[in-house]
mmCIF file of the N, C-alpha and C atoms, coordinates in Angstrom:
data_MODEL
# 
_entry.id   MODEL 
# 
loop_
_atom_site.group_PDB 
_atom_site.id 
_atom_site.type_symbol 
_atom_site.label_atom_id 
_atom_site.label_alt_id 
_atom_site.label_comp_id 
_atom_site.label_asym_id 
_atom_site.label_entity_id 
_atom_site.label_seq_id 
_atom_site.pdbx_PDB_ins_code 
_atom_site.Cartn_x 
_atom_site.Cartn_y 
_atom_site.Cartn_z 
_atom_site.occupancy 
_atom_site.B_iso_or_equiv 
_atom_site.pdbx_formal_charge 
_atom_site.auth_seq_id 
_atom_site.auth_comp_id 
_atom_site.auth_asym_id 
_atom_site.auth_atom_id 
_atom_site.pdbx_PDB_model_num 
ATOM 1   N N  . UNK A 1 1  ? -22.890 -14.040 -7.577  1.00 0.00 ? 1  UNK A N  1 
ATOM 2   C CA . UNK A 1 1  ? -23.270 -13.639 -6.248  1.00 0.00 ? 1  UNK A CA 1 
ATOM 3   C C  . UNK A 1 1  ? -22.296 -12.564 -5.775  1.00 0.00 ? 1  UNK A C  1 
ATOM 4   N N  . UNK A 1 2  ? -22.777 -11.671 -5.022  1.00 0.00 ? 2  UNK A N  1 
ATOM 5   C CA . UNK A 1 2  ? -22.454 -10.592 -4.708  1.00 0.00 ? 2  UNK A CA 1 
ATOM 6   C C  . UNK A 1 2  ? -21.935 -10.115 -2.873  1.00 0.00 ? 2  UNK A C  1 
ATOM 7   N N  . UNK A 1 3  ? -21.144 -10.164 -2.664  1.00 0.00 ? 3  UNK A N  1 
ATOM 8   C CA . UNK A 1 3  ? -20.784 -10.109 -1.098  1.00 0.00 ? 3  UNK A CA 1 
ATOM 9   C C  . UNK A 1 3  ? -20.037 -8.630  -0.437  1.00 0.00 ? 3  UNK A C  1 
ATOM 10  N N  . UNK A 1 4  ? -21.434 -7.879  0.389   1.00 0.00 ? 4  UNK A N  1 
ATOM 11  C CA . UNK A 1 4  ? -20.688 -6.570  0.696   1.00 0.00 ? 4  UNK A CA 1 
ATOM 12  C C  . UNK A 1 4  ? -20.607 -6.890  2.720   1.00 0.00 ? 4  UNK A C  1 
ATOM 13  N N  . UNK A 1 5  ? -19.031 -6.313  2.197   1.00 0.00 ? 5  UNK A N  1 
ATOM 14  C CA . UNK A 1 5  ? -18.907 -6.835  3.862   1.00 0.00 ? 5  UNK A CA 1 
ATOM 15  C C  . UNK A 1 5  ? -19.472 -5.424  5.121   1.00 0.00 ? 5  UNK A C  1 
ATOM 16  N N  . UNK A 1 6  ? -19.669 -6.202  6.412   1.00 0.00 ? 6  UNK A N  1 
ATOM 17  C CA . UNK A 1 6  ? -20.071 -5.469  7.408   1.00 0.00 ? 6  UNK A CA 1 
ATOM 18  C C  . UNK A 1 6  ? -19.777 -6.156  8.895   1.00 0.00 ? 6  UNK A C  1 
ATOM 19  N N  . UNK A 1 7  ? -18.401 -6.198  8.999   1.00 0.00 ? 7  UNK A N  1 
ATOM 20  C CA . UNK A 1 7  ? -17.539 -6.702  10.569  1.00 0.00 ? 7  UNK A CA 1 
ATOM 21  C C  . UNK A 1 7  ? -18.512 -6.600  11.596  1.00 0.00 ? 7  UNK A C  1 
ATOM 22  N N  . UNK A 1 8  ? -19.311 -5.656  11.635  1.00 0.00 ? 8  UNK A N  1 
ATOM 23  C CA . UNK A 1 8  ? -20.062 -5.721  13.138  1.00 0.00 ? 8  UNK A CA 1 
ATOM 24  C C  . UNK A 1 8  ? -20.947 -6.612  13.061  1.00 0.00 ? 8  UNK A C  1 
ATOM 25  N N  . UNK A 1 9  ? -21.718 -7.014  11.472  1.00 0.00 ? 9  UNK A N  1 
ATOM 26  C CA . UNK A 1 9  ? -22.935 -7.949  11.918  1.00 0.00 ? 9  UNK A CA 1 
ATOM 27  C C  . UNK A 1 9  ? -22.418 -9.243  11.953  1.00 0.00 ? 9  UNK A C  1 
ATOM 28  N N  . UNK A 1 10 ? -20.994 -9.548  11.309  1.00 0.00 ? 10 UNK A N  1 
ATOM 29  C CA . UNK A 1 10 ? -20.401 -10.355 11.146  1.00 0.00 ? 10 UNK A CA 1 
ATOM 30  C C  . UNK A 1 10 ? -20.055 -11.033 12.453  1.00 0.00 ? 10 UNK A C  1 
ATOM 31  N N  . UNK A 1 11 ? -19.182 -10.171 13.249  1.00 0.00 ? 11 UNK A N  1 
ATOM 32  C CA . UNK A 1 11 ? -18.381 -10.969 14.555  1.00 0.00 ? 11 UNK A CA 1 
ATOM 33  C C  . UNK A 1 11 ? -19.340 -9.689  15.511  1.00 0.00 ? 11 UNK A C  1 
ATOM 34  N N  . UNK A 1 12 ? -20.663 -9.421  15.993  1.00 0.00 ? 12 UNK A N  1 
ATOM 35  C CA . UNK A 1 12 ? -21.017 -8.860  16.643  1.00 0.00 ? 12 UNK A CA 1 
ATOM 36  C C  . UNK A 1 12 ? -20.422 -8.908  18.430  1.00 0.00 ? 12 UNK A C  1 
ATOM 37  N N  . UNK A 1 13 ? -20.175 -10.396 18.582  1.00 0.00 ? 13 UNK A N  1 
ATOM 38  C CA . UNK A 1 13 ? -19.521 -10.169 20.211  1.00 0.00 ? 13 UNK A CA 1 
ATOM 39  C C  . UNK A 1 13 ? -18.011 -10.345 20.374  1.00 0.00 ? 13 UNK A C  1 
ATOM 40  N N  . UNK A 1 14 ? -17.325 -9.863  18.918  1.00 0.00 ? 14 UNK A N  1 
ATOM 41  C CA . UNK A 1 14 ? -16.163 -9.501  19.184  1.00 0.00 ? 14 UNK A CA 1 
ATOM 42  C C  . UNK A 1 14 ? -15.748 -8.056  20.020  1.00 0.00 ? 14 UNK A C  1 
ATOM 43  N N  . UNK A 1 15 ? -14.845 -7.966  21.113  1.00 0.00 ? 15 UNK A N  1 
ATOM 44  C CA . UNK A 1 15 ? -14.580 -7.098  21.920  1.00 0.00 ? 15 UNK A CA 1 
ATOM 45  C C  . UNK A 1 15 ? -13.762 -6.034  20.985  1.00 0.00 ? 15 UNK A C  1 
ATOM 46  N N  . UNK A 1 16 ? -12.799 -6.510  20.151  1.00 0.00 ? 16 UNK A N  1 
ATOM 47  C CA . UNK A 1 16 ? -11.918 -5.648  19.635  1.00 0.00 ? 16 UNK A CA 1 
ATOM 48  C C  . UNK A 1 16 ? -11.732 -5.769  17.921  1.00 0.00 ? 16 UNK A C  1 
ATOM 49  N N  . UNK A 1 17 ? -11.157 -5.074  17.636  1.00 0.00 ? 17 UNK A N  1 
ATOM 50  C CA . UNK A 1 17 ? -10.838 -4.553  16.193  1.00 0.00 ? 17 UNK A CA 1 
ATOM 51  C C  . UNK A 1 17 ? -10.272 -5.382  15.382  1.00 0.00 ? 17 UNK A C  1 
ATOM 52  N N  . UNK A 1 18 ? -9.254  -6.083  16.418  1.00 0.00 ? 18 UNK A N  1 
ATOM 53  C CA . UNK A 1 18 ? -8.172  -7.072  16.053  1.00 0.00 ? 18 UNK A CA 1 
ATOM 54  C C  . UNK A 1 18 ? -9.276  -8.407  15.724  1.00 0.00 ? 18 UNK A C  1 
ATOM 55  N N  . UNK A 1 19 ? -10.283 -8.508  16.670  1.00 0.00 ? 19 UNK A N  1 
ATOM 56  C CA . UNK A 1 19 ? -10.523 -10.028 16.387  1.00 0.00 ? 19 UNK A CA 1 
ATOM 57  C C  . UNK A 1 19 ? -11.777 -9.753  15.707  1.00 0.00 ? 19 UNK A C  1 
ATOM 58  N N  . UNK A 1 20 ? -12.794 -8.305  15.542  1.00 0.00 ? 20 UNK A N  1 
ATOM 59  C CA . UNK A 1 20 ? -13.526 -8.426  14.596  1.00 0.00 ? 20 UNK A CA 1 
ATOM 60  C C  . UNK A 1 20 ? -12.980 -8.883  12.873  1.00 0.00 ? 20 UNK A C  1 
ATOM 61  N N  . UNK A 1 21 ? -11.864 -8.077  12.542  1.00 0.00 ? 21 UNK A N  1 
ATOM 62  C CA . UNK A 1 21 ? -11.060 -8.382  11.464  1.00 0.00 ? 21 UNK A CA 1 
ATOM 63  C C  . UNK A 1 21 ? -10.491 -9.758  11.305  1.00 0.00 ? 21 UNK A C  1 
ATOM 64  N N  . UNK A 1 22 ? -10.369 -10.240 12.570  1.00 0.00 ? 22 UNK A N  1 
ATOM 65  C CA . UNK A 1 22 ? -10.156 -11.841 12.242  1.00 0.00 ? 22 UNK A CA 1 
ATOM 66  C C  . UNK A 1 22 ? -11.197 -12.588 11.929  1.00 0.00 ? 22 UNK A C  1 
ATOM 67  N N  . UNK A 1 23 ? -12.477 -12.135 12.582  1.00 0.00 ? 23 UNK A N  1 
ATOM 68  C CA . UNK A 1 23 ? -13.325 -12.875 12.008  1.00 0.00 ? 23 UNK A CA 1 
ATOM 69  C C  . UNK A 1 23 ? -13.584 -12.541 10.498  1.00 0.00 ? 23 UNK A C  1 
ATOM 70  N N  . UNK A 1 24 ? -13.787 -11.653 10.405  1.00 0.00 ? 24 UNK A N  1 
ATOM 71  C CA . UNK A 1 24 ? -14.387 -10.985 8.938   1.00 0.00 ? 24 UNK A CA 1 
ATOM 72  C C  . UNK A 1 24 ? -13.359 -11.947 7.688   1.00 0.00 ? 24 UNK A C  1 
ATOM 73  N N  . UNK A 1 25 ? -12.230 -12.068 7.960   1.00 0.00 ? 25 UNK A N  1 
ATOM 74  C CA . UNK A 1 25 ? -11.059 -12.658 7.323   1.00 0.00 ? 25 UNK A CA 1 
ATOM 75  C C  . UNK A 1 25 ? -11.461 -14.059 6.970   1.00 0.00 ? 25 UNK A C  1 
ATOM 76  N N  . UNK A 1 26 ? -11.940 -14.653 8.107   1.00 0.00 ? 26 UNK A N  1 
ATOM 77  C CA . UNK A 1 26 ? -12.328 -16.029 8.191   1.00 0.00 ? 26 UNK A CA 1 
ATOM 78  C C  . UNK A 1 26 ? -13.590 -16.011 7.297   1.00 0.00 ? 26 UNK A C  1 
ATOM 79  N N  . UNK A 1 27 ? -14.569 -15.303 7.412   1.00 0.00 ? 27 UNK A N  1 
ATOM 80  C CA . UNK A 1 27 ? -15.995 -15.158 6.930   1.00 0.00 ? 27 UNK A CA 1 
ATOM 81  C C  . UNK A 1 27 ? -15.440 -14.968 4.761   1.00 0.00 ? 27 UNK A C  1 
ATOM 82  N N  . UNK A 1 28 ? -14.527 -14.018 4.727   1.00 0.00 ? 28 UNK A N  1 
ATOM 83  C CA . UNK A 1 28 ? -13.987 -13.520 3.530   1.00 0.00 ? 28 UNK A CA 1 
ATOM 84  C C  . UNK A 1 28 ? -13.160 -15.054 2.821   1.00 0.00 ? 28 UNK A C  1 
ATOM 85  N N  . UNK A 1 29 ? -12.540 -15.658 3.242   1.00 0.00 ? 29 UNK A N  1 
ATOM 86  C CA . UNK A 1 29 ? -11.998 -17.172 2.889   1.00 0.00 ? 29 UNK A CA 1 
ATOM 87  C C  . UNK A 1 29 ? -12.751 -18.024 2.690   1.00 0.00 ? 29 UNK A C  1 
ATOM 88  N N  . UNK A 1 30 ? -14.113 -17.833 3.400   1.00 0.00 ? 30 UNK A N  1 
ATOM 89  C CA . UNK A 1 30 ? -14.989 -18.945 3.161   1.00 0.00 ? 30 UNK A CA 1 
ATOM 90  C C  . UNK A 1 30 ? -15.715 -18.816 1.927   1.00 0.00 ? 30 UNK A C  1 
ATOM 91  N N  . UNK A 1 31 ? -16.266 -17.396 1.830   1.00 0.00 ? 31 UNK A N  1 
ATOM 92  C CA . UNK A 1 31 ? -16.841 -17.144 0.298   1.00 0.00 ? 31 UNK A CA 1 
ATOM 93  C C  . UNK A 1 31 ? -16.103 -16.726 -1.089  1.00 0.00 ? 31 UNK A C  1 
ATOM 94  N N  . UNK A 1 32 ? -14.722 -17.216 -0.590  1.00 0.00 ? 32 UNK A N  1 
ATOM 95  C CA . UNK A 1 32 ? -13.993 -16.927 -1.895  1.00 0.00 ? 32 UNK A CA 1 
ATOM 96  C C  . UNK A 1 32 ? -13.781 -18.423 -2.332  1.00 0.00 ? 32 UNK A C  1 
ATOM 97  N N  . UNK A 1 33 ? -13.367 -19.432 -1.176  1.00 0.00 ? 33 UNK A N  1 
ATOM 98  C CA . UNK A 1 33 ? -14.053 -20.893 -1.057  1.00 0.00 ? 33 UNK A CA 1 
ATOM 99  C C  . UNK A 1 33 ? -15.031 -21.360 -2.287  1.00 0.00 ? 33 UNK A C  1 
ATOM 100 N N  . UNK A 1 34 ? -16.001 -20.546 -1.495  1.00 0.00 ? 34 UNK A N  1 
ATOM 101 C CA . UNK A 1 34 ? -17.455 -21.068 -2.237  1.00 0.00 ? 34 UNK A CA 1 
ATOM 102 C C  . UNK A 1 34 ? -17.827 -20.835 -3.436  1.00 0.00 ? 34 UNK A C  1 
ATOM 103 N N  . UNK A 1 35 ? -16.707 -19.608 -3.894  1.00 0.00 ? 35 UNK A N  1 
ATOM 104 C CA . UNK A 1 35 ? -17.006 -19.310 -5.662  1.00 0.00 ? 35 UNK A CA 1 
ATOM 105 C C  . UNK A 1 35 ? -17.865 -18.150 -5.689  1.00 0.00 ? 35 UNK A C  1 
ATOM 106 N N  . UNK A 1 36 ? -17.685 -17.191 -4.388  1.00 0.00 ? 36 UNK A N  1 
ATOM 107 C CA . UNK A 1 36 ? -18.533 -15.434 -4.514  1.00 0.00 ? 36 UNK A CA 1 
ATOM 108 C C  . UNK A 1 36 ? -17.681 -14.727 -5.466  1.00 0.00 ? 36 UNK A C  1 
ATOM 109 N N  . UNK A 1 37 ? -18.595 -14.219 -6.520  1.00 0.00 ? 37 UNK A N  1 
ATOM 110 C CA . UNK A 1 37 ? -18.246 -13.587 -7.862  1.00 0.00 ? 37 UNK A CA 1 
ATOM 111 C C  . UNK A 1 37 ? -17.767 -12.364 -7.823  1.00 0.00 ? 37 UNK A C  1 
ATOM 112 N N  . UNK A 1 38 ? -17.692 -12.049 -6.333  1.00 0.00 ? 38 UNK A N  1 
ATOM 113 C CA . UNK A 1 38 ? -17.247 -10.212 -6.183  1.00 0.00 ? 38 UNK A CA 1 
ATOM 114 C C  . UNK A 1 38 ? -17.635 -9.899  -4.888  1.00 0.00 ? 38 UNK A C  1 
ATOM 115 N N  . UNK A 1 39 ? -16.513 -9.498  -4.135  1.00 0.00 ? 39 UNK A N  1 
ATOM 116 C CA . UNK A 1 39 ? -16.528 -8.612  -2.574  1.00 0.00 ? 39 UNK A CA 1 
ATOM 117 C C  . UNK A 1 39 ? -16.435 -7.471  -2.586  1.00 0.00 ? 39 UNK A C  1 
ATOM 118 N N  . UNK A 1 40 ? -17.358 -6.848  -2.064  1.00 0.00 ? 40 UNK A N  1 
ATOM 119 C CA . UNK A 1 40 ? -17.272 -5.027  -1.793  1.00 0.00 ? 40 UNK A CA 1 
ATOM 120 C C  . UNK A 1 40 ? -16.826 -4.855  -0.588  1.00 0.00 ? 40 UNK A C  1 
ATOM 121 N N  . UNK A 1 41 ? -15.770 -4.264  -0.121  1.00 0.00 ? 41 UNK A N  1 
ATOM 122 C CA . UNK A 1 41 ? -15.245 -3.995  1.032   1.00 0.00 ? 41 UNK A CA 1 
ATOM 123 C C  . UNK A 1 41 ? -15.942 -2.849  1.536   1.00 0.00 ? 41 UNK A C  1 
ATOM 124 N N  . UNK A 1 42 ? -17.029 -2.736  2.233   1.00 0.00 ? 42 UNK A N  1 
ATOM 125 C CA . UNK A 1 42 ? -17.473 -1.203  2.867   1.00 0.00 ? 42 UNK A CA 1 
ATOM 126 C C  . UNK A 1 42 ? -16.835 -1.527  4.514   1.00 0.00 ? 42 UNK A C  1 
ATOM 127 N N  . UNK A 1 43 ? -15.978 -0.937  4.788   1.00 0.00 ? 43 UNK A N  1 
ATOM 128 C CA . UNK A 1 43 ? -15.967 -0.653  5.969   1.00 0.00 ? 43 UNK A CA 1 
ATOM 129 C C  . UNK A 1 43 ? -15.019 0.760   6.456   1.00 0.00 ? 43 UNK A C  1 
ATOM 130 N N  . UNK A 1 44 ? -16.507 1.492   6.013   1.00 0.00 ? 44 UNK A N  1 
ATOM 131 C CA . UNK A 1 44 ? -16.243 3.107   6.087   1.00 0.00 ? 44 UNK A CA 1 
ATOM 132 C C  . UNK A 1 44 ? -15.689 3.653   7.424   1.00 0.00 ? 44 UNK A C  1 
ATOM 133 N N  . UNK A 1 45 ? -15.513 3.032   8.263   1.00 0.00 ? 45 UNK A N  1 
ATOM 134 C CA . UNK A 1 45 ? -14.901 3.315   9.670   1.00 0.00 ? 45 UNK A CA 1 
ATOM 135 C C  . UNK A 1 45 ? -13.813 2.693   10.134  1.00 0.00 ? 45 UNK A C  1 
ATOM 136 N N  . UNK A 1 46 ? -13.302 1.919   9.094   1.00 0.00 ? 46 UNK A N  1 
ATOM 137 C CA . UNK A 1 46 ? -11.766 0.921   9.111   1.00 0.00 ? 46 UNK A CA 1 
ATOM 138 C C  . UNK A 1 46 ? -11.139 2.528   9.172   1.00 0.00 ? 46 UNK A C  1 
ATOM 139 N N  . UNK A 1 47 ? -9.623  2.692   10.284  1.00 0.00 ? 47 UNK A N  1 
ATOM 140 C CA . UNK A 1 47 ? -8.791  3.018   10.058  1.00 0.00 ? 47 UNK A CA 1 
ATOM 141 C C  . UNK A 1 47 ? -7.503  2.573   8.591   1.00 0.00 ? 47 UNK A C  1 
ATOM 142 N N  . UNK A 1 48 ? -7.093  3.660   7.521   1.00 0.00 ? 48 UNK A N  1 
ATOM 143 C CA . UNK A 1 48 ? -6.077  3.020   6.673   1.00 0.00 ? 48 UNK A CA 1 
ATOM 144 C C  . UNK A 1 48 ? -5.247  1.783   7.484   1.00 0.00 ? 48 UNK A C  1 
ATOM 145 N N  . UNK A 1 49 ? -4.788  2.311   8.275   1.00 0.00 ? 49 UNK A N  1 
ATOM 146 C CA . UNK A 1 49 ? -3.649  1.411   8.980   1.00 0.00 ? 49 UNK A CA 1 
ATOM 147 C C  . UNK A 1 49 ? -4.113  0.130   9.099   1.00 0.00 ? 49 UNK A C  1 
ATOM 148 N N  . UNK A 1 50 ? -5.688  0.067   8.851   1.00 0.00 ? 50 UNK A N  1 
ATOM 149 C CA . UNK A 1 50 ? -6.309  -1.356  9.256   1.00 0.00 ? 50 UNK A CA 1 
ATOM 150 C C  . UNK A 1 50 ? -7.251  -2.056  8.229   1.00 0.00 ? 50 UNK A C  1 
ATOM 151 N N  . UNK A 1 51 ? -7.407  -1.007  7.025   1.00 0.00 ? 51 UNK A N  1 
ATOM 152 C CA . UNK A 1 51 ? -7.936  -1.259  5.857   1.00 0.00 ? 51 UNK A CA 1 
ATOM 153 C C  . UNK A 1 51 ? -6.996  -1.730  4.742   1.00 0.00 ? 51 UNK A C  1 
ATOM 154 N N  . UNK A 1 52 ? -5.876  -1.052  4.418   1.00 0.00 ? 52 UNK A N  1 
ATOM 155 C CA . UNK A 1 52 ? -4.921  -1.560  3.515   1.00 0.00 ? 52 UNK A CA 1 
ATOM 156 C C  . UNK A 1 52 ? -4.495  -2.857  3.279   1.00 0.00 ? 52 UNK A C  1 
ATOM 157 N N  . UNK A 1 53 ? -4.172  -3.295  4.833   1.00 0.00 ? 53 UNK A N  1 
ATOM 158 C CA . UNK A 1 53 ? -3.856  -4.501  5.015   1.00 0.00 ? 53 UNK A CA 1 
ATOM 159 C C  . UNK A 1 53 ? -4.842  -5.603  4.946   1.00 0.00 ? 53 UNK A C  1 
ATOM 160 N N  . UNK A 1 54 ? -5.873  -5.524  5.290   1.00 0.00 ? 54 UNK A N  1 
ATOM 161 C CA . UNK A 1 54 ? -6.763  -6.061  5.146   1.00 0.00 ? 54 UNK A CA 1 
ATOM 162 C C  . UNK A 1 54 ? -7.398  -6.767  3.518   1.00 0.00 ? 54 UNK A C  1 
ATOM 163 N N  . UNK A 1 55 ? -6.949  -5.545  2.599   1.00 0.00 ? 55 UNK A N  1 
ATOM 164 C CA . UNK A 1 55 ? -7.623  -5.595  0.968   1.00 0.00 ? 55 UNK A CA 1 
ATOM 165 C C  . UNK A 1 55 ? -6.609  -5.993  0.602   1.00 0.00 ? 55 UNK A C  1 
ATOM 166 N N  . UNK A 1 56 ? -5.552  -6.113  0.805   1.00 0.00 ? 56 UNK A N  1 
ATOM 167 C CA . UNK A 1 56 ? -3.841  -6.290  0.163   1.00 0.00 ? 56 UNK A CA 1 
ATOM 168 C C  . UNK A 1 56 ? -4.133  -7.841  0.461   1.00 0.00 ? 56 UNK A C  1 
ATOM 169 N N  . UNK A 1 57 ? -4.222  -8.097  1.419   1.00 0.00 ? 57 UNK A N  1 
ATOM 170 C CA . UNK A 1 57 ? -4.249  -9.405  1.945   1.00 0.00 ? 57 UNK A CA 1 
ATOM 171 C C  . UNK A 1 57 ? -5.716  -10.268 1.116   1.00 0.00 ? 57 UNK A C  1 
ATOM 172 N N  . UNK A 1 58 ? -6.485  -9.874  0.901   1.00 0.00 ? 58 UNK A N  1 
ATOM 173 C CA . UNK A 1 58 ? -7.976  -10.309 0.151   1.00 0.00 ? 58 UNK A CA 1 
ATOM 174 C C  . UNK A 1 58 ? -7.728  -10.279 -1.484  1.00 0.00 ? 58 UNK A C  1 
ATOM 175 N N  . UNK A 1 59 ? -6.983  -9.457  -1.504  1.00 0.00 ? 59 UNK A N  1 
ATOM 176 C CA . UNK A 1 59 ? -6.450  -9.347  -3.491  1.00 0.00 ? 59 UNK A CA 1 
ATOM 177 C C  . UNK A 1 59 ? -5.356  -10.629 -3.393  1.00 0.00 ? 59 UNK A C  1 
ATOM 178 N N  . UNK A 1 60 ? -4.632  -10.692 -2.246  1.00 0.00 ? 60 UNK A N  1 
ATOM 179 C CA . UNK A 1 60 ? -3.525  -11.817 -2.987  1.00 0.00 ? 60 UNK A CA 1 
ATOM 180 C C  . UNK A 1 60 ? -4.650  -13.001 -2.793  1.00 0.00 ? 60 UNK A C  1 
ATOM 181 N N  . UNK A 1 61 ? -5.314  -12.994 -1.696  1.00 0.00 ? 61 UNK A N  1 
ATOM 182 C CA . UNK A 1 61 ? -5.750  -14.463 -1.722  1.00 0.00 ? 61 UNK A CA 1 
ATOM 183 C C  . UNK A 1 61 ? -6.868  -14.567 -3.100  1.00 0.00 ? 61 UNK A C  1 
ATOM 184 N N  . UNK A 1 62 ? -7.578  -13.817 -3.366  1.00 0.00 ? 62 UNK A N  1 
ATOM 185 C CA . UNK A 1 62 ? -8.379  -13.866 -4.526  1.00 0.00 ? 62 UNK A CA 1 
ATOM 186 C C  . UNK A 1 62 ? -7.755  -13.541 -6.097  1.00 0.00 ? 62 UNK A C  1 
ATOM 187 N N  . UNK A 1 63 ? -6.606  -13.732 -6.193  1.00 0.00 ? 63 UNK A N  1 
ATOM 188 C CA . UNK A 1 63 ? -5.499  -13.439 -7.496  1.00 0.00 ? 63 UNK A CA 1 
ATOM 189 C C  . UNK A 1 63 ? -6.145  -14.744 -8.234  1.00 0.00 ? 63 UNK A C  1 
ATOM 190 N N  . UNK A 1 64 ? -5.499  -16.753 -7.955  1.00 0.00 ? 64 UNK A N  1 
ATOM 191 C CA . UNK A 1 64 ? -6.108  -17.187 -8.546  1.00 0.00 ? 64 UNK A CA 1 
ATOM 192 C C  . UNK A 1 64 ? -7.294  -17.553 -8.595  1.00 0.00 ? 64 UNK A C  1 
ATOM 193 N N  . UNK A 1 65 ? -7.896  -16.782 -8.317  1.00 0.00 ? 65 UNK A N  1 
ATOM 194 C CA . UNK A 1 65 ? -10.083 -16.882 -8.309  1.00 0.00 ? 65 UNK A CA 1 
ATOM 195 C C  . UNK A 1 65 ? -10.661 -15.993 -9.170  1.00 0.00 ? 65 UNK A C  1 
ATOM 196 N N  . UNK A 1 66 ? -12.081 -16.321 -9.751  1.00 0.00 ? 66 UNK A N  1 
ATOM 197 C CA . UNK A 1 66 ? -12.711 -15.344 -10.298 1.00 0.00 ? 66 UNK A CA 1 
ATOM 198 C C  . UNK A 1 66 ? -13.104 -14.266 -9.673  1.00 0.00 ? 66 UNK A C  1 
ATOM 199 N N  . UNK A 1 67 ? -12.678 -14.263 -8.431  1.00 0.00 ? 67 UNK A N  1 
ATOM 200 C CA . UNK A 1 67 ? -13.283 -13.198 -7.486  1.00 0.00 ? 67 UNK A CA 1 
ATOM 201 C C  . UNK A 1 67 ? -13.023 -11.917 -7.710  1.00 0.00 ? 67 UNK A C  1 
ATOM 202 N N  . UNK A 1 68 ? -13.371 -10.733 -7.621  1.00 0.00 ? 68 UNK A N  1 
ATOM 203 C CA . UNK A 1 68 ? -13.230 -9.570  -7.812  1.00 0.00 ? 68 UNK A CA 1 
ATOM 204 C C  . UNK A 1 68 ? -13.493 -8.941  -6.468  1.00 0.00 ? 68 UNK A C  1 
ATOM 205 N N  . UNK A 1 69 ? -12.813 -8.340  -6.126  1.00 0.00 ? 69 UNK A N  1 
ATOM 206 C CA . UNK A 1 69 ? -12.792 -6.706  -4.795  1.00 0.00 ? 69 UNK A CA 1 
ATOM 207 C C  . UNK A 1 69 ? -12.715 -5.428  -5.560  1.00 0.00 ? 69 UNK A C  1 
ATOM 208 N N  . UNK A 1 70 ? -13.654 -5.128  -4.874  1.00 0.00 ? 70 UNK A N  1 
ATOM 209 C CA . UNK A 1 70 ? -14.012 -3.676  -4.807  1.00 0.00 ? 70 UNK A CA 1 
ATOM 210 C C  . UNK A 1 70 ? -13.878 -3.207  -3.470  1.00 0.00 ? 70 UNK A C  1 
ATOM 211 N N  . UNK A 1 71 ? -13.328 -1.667  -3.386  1.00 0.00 ? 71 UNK A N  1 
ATOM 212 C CA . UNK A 1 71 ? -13.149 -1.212  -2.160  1.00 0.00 ? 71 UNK A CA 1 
ATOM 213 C C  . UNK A 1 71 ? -14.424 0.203   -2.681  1.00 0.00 ? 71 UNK A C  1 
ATOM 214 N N  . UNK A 1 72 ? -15.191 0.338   -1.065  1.00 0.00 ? 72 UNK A N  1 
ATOM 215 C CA . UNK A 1 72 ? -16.451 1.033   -1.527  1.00 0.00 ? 72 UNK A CA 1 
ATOM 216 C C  . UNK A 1 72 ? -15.462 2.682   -0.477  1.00 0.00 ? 72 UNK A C  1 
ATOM 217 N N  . UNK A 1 73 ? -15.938 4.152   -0.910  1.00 0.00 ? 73 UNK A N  1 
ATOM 218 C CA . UNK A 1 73 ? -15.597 5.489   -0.935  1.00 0.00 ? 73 UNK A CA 1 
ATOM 219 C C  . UNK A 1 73 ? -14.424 5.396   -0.414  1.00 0.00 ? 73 UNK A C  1 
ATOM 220 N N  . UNK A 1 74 ? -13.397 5.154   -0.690  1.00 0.00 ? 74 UNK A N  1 
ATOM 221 C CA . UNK A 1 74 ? -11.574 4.805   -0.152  1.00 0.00 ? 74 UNK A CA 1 
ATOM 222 C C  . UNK A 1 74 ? -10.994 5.403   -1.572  1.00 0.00 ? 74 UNK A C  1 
ATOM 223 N N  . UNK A 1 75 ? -10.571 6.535   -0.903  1.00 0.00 ? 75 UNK A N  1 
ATOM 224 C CA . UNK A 1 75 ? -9.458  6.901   -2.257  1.00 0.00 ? 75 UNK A CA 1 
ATOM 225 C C  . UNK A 1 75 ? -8.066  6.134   -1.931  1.00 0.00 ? 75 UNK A C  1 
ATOM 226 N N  . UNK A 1 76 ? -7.707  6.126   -0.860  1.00 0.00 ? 76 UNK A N  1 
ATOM 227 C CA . UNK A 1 76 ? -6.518  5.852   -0.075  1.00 0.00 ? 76 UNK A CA 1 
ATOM 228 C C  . UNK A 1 76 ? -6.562  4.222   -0.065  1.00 0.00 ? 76 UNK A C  1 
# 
């Protein structure tokens, strides 16, 4: 199974950035939980400052899992 993320449909009546990403975080723990075979990170409108941390933080937690991340058009 295949999981490409999208924060807005995710936490839609989150006010801010900070707590859409918290949700998304929460949503991202649950399907690494459940045994999702691979996360695509699209979130083409993440600032770096708010993307890095975000995938840094999703690679350590998915290190011992079969899980795989992919980050989608991010050279950076």
């Amino acid at each position: 199974m295949y999981l490409v993320t999208a924060r807005a449909l995710v936490a839609p009546d989150a006010r801010t950035l900070a707590a859409q990403l918290q949700v998304l975080e929460r949503w991202l723990d649950e399907a690494v939980d459940a045994g999702i075979d691979a996360i695509q990170v699209r979130e083409r409108d993440l600032p770096p400052a708010s993307l890095i941390p975000l995938v840094t933080r999703l690679v350590a937690r998915t290190r011992a899992t079969s899980t795989r991340v992919l980050v989608n058009d991010r050279a950076d």
